[in-house]
C-alpha positions, 0 to 999 in steps of 0.5 A: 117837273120843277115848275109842277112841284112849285104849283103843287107847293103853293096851292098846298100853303093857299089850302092851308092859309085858306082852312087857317082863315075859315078857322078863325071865321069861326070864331067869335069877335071879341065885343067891345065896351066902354067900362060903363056899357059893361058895367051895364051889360053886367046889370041888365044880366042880373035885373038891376035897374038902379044901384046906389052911386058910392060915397065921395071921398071929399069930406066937403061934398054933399055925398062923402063918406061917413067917418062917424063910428057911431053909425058905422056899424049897421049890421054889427054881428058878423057871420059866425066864422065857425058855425057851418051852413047847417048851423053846426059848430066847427071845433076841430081843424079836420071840421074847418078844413073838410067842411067850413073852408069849402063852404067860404071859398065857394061863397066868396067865388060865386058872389064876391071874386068870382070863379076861375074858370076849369078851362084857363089855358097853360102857360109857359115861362121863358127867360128872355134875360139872365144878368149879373147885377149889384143892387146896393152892394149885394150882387144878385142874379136877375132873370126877366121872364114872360109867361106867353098864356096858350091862346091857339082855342082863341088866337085874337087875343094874346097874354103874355105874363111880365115878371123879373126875378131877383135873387142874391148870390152872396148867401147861400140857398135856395133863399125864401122870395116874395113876390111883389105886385107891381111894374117888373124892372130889371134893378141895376143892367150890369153895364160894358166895359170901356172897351165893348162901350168903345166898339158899340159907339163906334158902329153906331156912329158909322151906322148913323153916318151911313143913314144920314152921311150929314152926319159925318160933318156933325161928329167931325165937329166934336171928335170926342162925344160918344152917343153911348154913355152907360150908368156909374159903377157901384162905388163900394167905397163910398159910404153905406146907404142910410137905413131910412133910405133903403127900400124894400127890396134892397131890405130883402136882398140884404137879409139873404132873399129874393123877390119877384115883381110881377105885372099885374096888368100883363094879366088882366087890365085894371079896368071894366073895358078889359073884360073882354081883353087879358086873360078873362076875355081869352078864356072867354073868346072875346065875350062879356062875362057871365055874373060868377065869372072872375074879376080883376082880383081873382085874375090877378091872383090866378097869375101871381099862382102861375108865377110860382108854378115858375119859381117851384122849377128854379133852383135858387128859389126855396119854392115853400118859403115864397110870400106874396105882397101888394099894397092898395088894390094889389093888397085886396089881390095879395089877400086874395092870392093868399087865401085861394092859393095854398102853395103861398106860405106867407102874405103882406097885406098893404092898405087893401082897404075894401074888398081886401082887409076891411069889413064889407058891410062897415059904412065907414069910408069907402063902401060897397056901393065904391066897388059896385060903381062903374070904376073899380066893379071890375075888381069883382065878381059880376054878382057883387054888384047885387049888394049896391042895388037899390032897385031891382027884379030881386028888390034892394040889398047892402053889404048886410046881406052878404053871408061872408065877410072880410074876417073869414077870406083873412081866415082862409089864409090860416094858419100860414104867415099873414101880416096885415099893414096900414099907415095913417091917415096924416101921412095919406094912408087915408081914412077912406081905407077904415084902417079900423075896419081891417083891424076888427076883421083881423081879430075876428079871424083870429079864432081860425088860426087859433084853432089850427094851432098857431097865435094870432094877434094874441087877443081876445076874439071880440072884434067890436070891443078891443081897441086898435092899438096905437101906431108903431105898436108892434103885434108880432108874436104869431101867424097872424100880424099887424102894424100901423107904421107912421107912413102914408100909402104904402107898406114900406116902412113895415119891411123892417118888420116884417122880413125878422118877422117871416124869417123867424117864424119860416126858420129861415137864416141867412148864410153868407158864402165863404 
């Protein structure tokens, strides 16, 4: 009878490992591509046969970029950012709201971003580690968390999102995070003690000499070398870090926040190869993608959305107060993140450049033609590539064609917190990024938060006459901000800035605990 129930038992899990088998036979294999081989599947979708190659940032090459402004304006009237698609004008925040808002974001996902499919699987977050810390002097919690995306309608491809929440335990919460784009790290594991360092040296040496039993002779050689060493402890007596020194985290723990990295790549690779892979080619069973699907950006920003919906269930998090930051192409997803998810309330836009800050259709720098190529297409939706095409079934088009610009994705942020940040082109925040094309996107756009009842950069709205302020010059009374610090690429130097900046207009106060 026992020998019947162990045949039963097994031909019962060949069944079910068999019907698993056939399952997955039914699924589709996932395609893959170099970058360039869907670069172009991608034109062969739409009927392009020639796009124009983009500008070379070496200013000795035959190809580089423009840097002349008197040619770098080919189509200088912008989109009317309040006048509807039926020619209407746009004169009260229930308008923009109801009307010209819908209108933008469904241009901006059919032919620039692309569109979050209504099929994206669930995810759940999980805390793989709590630790007690001490980052430059403020003792902390720190939680590692993964984000595993469902994957059971496409098992061949797994996501599983990387992030690290860090928030201070001096003060008094929940405190307001930002969450930062970028590699996720614990900042300082709290170390063993010399005892526990002690019993781990230990048993790790007996565990190599009975691996190796050669070892014993080697460790009998130096009786008082320990293989485990841990990190020094904060030294509290030491002198206070210099300001110029302390980083932009440190300068958010230190005024009563936290903040969050999140992996970027964990979600969708940074490059065409990937399409097929991350969260766009699980949505997609492995196949490329169609010419409105989302790209790299939009993914990215749908996961920096996921993250929140972690922070809204943590206690220590004030989830109405969290921003979103990135510098370079994770400032083109800030922006991004910002403007399509409203449960942000504030961003940090860094050196974003094109497809971010900067005006599509300025030929100054960096251009269209730049993220239509083979290398960075992947940020954007397929149909993006349209307006790089020289030759093609529907003829030729530029960014002149677009019906939507920078000015109005910043406007889709209003009226919540956005800073918009650059350095200068000595110290490596290239000319490539037409800091100058960001800052005329950024009066333009003023006109919306005007008209929802907040400031904006507290000038007028004509974008091809006012002038960009000099350097250090500091444009912080309203919603909408900007600051050229007198760095290279990165948004660091405007954290002294920023964080009184948020805090004021969040309300926001730091509360020591007694």
């Amino acid at each position: 009878m026992k020998n019947y129930l162990l045949i039963i038992t097994f031909f019962l899990i060949v069944e079910k490992l068999v019907g698993q088998t056939v399952k997955n036979d039914k699924l589709p294999s996932m395609v893959t591509f170099t970058k360039e081989q869907d670069h172009q599947n991608m034109m062969n979708q739409l009927g392009i046969k020639a796009l124009r190659p983009g500008p070379s940032g070496n200013e000795s090459a035959p190809n580089h970029a423009n840097y002349d402004e008197n040619i770098a304006n080919p189509c200088p009237q912008l989109p009317d950012i309040l006048t509807l698609n039926n020619g209407k004008k746009v004169t009260s925040p229930e308008i923009w709201n109801s009307q010209r808002k819908p209108e933008l974001m469904e241009e901006f996902e059919k032919n620039v971003y692309g569109r979050i499919p209504k099929n994206v699987p669930k995810v759940v977050w999980t805390i793989k580690i709590t630790d007690k810390e001490f980052v430059n002097r403020t003792p902390v919690i720190a939680k590692e968390l993964v984000g595993h995306v469902d994957n059971s309608n496409y098992p061949l491809i797994n996501v599983d999102i990387k992030m690290v929440l860090v928030v201070p335990t001096n003060v008094k919460g929940p405190v307001p995070v930002l969450m930062m784009l970028g590699r996720p790290v614990l900042p300082a594991p709290a170390q063993p003690s010399n005892e526990d360092l002690e019993s781990m040296n230990g048993a790790f040496k007996e565990m190599l000499i009975k691996s190796s039993p050669e070892m014993k002779a080697i460790f009998d050689k130096y009786p008082a070398y320990q293989p485990i060493t841990k990190l020094p402890a904060p030294n509290f007596f030491a002198p206070p870090k210099p300001d110029e020194e302390l980083t932009p985290q440190e300068r958010l723990l230190a005024a009563g926040w936290g903040y969050v990295t999140i992996d970027p790549s964990s979600i969708q690779a940074d490059n065409g190869a990937g399409l097929t892979r991350g969260i766009v080619g699980l949505v997609n069973k492995g196949q490329p993608r169609k010419p409105e699907d989302w790209g790299s950006l939009r993914a990215w920003a749908w996961g920096a959305a996921r993250g929140l919906d972690y922070l809204e269930t943590d206690p220590l998090v004030n989830a109405k107060k969290v921003g979103i930051e990135g510098v370079s192409r994770y400032g083109k997803a800030a922006l991004v993140t910002l403007a399509f998810e409203p449960r942000f309330s504030l961003g940090l836009i860094g050196s974003s450049g094109k497809g971010g800050t900067t005006l599509h259709r300025r030929t100054f720098g960096e251009a269209v033609e730049s993220l239509t190529g083979a290398g960075e297409y992947h940020w954007m939706a397929g149909n993006y590539l349209k307006y790089g095409t020289e030759e093609s079934s529907f003829g030729k088009k530029t960014g002149c064609d677009m019906v939507v610009d920078s000015h109005e994705l910043i406007a889709l942020c209003a009226p919540r917190l956005t800073f918009i940040s650059y350095g200068i082109p000595e110290k490596g925040d290239s000319k490539w990024l037409d800091q100058k094309g960001s800052y005329m996107a950024t009066i333009a756009a003023g006109s919306v938060f005007k008209l929802l009842g907040v400031k904006d950069l507290g000038v007028t709205n004509d974008y091809m006459t006012e002038k960009m302020p000099p350097m250090l010059t500091d444009i912080l009374d309203g919603n909408l901000a900007w600051r050229q610090h007198d760095g290279g690429h990165t948004d660091a130097p405007n954290f002294k800035s920023f964080i009184p900046w948020a805090a004021k207009f969040l309300g926001y106060q730091k509360v020591n605990v007694q």
